[in-house]
N, C-alpha and C positions, 0 to 999 in steps of 0.2 A: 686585052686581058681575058682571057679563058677561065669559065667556073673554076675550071681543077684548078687555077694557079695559087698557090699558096699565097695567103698576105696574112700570115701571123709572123710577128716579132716578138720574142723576151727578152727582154733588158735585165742585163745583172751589172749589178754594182758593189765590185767585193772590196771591202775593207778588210784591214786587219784582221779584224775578228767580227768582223760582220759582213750577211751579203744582202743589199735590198734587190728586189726584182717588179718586174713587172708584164703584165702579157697583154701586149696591144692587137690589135685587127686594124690592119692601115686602108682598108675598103672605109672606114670611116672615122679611121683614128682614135676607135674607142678601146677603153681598156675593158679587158676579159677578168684578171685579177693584179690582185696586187700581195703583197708580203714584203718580212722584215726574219729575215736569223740574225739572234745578238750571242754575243758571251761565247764566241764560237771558242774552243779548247780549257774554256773554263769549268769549273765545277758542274753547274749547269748552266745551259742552254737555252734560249726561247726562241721559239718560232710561231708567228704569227701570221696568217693567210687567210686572205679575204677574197673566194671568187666574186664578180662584179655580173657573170652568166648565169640562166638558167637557174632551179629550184631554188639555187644557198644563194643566189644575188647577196651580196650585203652582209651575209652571216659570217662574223670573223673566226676562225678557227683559233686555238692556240695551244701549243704543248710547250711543257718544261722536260728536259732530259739532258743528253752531255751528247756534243756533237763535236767529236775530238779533231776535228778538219775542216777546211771545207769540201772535200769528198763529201763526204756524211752527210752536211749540211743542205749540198746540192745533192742530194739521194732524197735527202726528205722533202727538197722542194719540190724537184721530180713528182713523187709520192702524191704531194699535196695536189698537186694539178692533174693527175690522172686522175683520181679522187672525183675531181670534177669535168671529167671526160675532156681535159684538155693539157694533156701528157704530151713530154718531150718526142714520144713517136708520132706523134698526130703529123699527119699528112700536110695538115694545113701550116705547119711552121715553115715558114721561110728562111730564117737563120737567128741568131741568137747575135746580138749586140754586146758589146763589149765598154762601161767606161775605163779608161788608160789613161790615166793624170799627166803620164810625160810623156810627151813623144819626139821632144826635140825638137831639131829644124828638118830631119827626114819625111815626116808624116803631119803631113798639111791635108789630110780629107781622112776620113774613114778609108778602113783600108780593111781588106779580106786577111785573116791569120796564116801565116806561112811558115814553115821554120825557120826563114832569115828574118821574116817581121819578129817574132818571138826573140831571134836573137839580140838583135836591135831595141827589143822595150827592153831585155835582161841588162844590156849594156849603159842602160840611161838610172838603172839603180843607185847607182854612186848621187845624183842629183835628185831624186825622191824615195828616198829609203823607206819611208812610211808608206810610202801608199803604190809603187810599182810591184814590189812583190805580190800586195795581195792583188794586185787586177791579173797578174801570170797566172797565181794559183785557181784564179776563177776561171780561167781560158782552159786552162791545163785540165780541170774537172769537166769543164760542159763538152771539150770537147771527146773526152774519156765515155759522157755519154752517150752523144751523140757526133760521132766521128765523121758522119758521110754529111753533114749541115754545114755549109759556111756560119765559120766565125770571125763576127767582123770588131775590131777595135777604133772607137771612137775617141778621138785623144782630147781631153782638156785645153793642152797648148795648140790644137791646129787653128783655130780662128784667130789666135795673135801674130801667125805666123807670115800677115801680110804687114805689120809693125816695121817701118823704115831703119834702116841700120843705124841711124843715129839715134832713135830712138831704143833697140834694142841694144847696143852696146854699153856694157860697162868703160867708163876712160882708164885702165888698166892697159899693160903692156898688150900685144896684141897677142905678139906670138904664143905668150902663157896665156891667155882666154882662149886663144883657140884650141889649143893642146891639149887644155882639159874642159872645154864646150861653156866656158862661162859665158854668159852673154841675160838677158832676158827673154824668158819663152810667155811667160803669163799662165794663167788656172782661171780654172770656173768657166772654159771655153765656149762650151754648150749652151751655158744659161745665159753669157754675154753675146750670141749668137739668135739666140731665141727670141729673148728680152727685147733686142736692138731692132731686128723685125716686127715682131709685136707693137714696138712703141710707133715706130712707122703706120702702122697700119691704121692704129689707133689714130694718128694723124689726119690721116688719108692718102696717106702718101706712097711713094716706092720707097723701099730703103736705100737707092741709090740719089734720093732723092733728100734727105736728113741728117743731118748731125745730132747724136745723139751720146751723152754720157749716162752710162750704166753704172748704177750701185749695188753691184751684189753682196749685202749686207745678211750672211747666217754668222753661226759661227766661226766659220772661215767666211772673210770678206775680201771682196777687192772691189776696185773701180777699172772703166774704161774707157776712153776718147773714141768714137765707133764713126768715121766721115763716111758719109756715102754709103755706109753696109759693111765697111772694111774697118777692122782696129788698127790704131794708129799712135794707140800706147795704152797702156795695161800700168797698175797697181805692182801687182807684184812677179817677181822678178824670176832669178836662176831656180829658187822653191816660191816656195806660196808664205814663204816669213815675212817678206820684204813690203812694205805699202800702208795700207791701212792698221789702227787698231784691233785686233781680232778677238776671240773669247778668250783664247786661253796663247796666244801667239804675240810678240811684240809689234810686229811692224818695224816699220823703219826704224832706224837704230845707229849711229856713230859705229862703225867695225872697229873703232879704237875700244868701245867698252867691254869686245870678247879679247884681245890682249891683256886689257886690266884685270879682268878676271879672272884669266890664268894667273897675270903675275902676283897678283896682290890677294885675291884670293885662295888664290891656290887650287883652283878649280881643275876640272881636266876638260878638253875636249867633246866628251859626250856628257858631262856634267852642264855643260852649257847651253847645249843643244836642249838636252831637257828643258832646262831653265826658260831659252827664248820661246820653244813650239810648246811648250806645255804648262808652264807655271807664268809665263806674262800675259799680255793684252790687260784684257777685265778680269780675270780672275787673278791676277800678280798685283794690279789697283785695289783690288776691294775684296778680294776673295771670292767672287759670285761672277762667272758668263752668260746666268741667263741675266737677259737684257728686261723681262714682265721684273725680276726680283730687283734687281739692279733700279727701275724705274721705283719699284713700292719704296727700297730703303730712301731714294730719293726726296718723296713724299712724305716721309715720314723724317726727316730733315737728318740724317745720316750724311756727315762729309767728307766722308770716303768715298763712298759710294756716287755721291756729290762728284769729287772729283774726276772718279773714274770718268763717268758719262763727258764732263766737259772735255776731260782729254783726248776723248773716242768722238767726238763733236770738231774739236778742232781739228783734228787731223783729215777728218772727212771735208772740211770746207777748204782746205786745203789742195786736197787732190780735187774740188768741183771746179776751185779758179785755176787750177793749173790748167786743168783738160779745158778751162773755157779761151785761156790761153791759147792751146795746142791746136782748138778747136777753129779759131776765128770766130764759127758764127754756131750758135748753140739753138737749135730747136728745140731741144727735150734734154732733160734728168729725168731720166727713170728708175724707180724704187726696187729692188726685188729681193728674193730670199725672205728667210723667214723673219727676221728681225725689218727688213727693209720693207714688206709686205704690211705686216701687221703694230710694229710698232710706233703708232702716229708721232708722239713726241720726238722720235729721233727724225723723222723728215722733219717737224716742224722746227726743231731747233740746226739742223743742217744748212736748212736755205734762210733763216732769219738773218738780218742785218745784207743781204747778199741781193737785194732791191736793184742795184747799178748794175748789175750784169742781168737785167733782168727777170729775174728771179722772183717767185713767191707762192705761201702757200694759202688754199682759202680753210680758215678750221675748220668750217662745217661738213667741206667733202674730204676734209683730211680724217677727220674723225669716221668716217662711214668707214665699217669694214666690208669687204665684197672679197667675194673670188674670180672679178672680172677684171679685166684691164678699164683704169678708168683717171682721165684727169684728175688732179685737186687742186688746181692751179688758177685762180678769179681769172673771168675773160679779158680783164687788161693786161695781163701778164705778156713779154715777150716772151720770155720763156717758157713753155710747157713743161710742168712739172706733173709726173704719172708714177702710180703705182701699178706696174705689169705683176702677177705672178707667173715666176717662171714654172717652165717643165723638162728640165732636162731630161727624161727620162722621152716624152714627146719628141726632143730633139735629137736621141739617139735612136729611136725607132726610126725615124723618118731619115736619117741621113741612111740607117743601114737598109731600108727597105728602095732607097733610091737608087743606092750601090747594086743589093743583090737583083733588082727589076732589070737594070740594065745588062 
């Protein structure tokens, strides 16, 4: 590698109506800044930028205003990072990373943007309508600013995408699953990628060397069975509904209850849809997704709220004996996300009772909070059970800066 060679990465990750970002230097994988645009086309706007370089180290900026796109919004981000002498024209940028929630079965690695790749994520919108339009419209702007930069898309579903066909098959007629691409791809790809490594290493081990099941527990959750480094069944399915309890998402579900609904209630189509992605999990239980408030009414002897949690509990030790099933022989459960990182009582009531598979947890280093990867599992444990923090933001700089290297 040559002085001149560029190794800056920014990572954007466009939502809806938000984009988070981030600006790494892969010479040592540190982050330069960071930021968050919310409320994008609403009233107002915030954006919030923290460089992590030079005089402002640390010093958060933040405006309120109305950023009617995300053009705009990626104008001000632009803005923000020149600011701090480290703008989209800087020499030193390598390319700009992309997260892409669906990629299908076509796109199994990070891939450089092309108009046939673009065509290809456009065409995968019918199976995530929430959240593939807005990763186009983030591509679509960065590359508007910066046209001569590879832009690379990092997809959510490529680490499932080693998943065994009997495990990724729906038992549905064939020929209609294939007609219209139903099958199971998996989400949270990056962080079950990350994580799965991390816990390995944590070990001491290679990760061709570990079985390890991952709990990506935020408010979208899922689980994974990880053999060897490779996934070999995922949580959730054709979208990110299907699997686990979520905040505000059902998970698993009878498909006989979205017929009932229609007929008995009278619902429509996208009335339903709402209903499972946005009015179930924890917040359809108890009315509350965060999981600190959900714990308080707990304590405070509310049994709703009561019940929420055990239903969001069973379900998860559910999917820990399946995957240990799937698994044969289990080295690690690892913790991550933000609820799985930080919420002690939900690991400790996860692996309780679950002794015979090895399992368990110690409260004293369960209780510790850290931002390291670290055991919490007493030394007689078969099992290693760990809390990783993930960094998908880390894992998409690093696959993009492997791609554009070579």
């Amino acid at each position: 590698m040559t002085p001149s060679t560029p190794t800056r990465i920014l990572v954007l990750n466009s939502g809806s109506s938000s984009v988070k970002y981030q600006l790494l230097d892969m010479r040592d994988r540190s982050r330069l800044a960071v930021g968050l645009v919310e409320k994008i086309g609403e009233d107002t706007s915030a954006l919030a930028h923290t460089p992590l370089l030079g005089e402002r180290a640390g010093r958060k900026r933040t405006q309120e205003t109305r950023f009617a796109d995300h053009d705009e919004a990626l104008q001000a981000v632009a803005l923000e990072l020149a600011a701090d002498g480290m703008g989209l024209d800087s020499p030193e940028l390598a390319a700009i990373g992309h997260r892409v929630v669906h990629g299908g079965l076509k796109f199994s690695a990070p891939t450089v943007v092309t108009d046939e790749v673009m065509t290809e994520i456009e065409r995968l919108v019918p199976v995530a309508p929430l959240h593939n339009p807005a990763n186009i419209t983030g591509i679509r702007t960065a590359m508007s600013l910066r046209p001569d930069l590879p832009q690379v898309a990092v997809f959510d579903t490529a680490f499932h995408t080693t998943m065994p066909e009997y495990a990724a098959r729906y038992a549905i007629d064939v020929e209609t699953a294939d007609a219209h691409r139903i099958r199971r791809y998996g989400f949270h790809g990056t962080s079950h990628a990350y994580v799965s490594r991390k816990t390995a290493a944590l070990l001491g081990k290679e990760p061709s060397e570990v079985n390890v099941i991952v709990l990506h527990l935020g408010n979208g959750a899922s689980a994974s069975a990880v053999a060897g480094g490779r996934c070999v069944d995922t949580s959730m399915g054709l979208t990110p509904l299907e699997g686990l309890v979520m905040g505000t998402r059902s998970g698993d579900l009878d498909p006989a209850v979205i017929f009932h609904l229609e007929r008995v209630a009278g619902m429509s189509t996208d009335e339903i849809d709402t209903l499972l992605n946005k009015k179930s999990g924890l917040v359809g239980l108890c009315g509350d997704n965060d999981m600190r408030e959900i714990r308080r009414r707990v304590d405070a002897g509310d049994k709703q709220a009561e019940l929420a949690f055990e239903i969001y509990i069973h379900r998860l030790k559910k999917y820990i004996g399946a995957y240990c099933a799937v698994l044969g022989k289990v080295d690690a459960v690892a913790f991550t996300a933000g609820v799985g990182e930080n919420a002690a009582p939900v690991r400790a009531a996860a692996v309780a009772g679950l002794e015979e598979l090895g399992l368990a947890v110690d409260a004293d280093l369960n209780s510790v909070r850290s931002d390291e990867p670290r055991l919490i599992s007493p030394e007689y444990a078969r099992v290693a059970v760990a809390v990783v923090p993930t960094d998908e933001e880390l894992e998409i700089a690093t696959q993009v800066y492997d791609l554009v290297s070579e």
